[in-house]
C-alpha positions as CSV (number, residue, x, y, z in Angstrom):
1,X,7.8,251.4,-265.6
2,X,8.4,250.5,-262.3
3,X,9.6,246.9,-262.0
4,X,7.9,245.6,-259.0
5,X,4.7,246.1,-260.7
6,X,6.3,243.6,-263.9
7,X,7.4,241.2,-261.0
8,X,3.7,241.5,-259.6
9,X,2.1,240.5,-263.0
10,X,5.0,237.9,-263.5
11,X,4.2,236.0,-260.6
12,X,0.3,236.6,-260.9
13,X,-0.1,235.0,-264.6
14,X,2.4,232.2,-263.5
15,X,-0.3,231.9,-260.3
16,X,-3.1,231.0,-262.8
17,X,-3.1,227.3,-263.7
18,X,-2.8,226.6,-259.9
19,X,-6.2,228.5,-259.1
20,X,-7.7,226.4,-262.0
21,X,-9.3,222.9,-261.1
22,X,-7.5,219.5,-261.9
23,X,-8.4,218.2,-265.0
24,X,-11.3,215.5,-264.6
25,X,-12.2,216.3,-261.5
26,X,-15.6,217.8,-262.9
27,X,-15.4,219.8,-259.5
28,X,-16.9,222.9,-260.1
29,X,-18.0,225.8,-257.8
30,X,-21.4,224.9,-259.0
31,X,-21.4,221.2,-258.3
32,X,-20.3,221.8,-254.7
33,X,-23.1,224.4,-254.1
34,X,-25.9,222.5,-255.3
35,X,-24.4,219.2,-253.4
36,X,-23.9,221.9,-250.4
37,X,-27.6,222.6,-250.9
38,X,-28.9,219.1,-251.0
39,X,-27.1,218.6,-248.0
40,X,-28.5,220.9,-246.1
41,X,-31.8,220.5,-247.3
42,X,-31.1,216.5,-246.4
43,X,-30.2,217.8,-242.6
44,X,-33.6,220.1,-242.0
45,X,-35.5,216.9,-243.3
46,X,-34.3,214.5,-240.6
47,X,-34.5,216.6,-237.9
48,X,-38.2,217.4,-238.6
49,X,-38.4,213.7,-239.4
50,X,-36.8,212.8,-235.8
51,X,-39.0,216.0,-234.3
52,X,-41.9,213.9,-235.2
53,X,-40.9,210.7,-234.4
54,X,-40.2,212.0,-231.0
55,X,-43.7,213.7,-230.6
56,X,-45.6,211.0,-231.2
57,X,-43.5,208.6,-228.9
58,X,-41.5,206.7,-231.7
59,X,-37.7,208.1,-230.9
60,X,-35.9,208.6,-228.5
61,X,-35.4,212.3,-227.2
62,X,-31.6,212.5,-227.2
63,X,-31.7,211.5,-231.1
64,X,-34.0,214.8,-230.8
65,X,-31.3,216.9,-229.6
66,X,-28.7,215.4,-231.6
67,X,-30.5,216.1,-234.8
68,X,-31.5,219.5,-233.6
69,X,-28.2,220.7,-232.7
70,X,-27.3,219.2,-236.4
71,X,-29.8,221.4,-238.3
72,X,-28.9,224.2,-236.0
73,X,-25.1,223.9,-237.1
74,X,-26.0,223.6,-240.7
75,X,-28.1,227.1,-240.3
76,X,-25.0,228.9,-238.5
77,X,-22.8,227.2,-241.2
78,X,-25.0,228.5,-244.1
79,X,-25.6,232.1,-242.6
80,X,-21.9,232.6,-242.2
81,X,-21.3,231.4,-245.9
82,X,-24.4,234.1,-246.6
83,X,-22.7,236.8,-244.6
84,X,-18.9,236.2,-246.6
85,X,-20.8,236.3,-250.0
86,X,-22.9,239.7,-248.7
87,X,-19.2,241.0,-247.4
88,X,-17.0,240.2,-250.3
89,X,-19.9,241.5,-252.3
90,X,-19.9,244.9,-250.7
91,X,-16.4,245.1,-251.1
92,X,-16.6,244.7,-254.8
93,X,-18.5,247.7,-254.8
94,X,-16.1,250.0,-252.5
95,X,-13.3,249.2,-255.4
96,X,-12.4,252.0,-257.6
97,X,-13.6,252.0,-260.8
């Protein structure tokens, strides 16, 4: 048995606990997703909302390009998050079985 390997395992099951939320927290991946979501979600409504509002006369047209540059942050941020998810996905599957 080669002892690096033992050293390895040591070190990776004393690793566990730290990779493990705090206690009462209630912070789980799940949570912070669909809060991620709603977010988002909340950003595409205002800039339609200020869109609108600018149209028709109501705002003024550099809240227009502050809440378009917004929304078009929050789409780069959520295609990049996409494309990690897609890449650490396709490297699940290149693992040896």
């Amino acid at each position: 048995m080669d002892v690096r390997s033992l050293f390895a395992a040591q070190k990776y099951a004393a690793s566990i606990p730290n990779m493990q939320p705090a206690p009462g927290t209630g912070e789980t991946l799940q949570n912070r997703l669909a809060e991620s979501a709603t977010d988002f979600a909340a950003t595409l409504r205002a800039a339609e909302e200020t869109a609108q509002a600018t149209m028709t006369g109501d705002a003024d047209p550099h809240a227009l390009v502050t809440a378009l540059a917004q929304s078009e942050l929050a789409v780069e941020t959520v295609v990049a998050v996409r494309n990690k998810v897609v890449e650490a996905y396709q490297e699940i599957l290149r693992m040896p079985v």
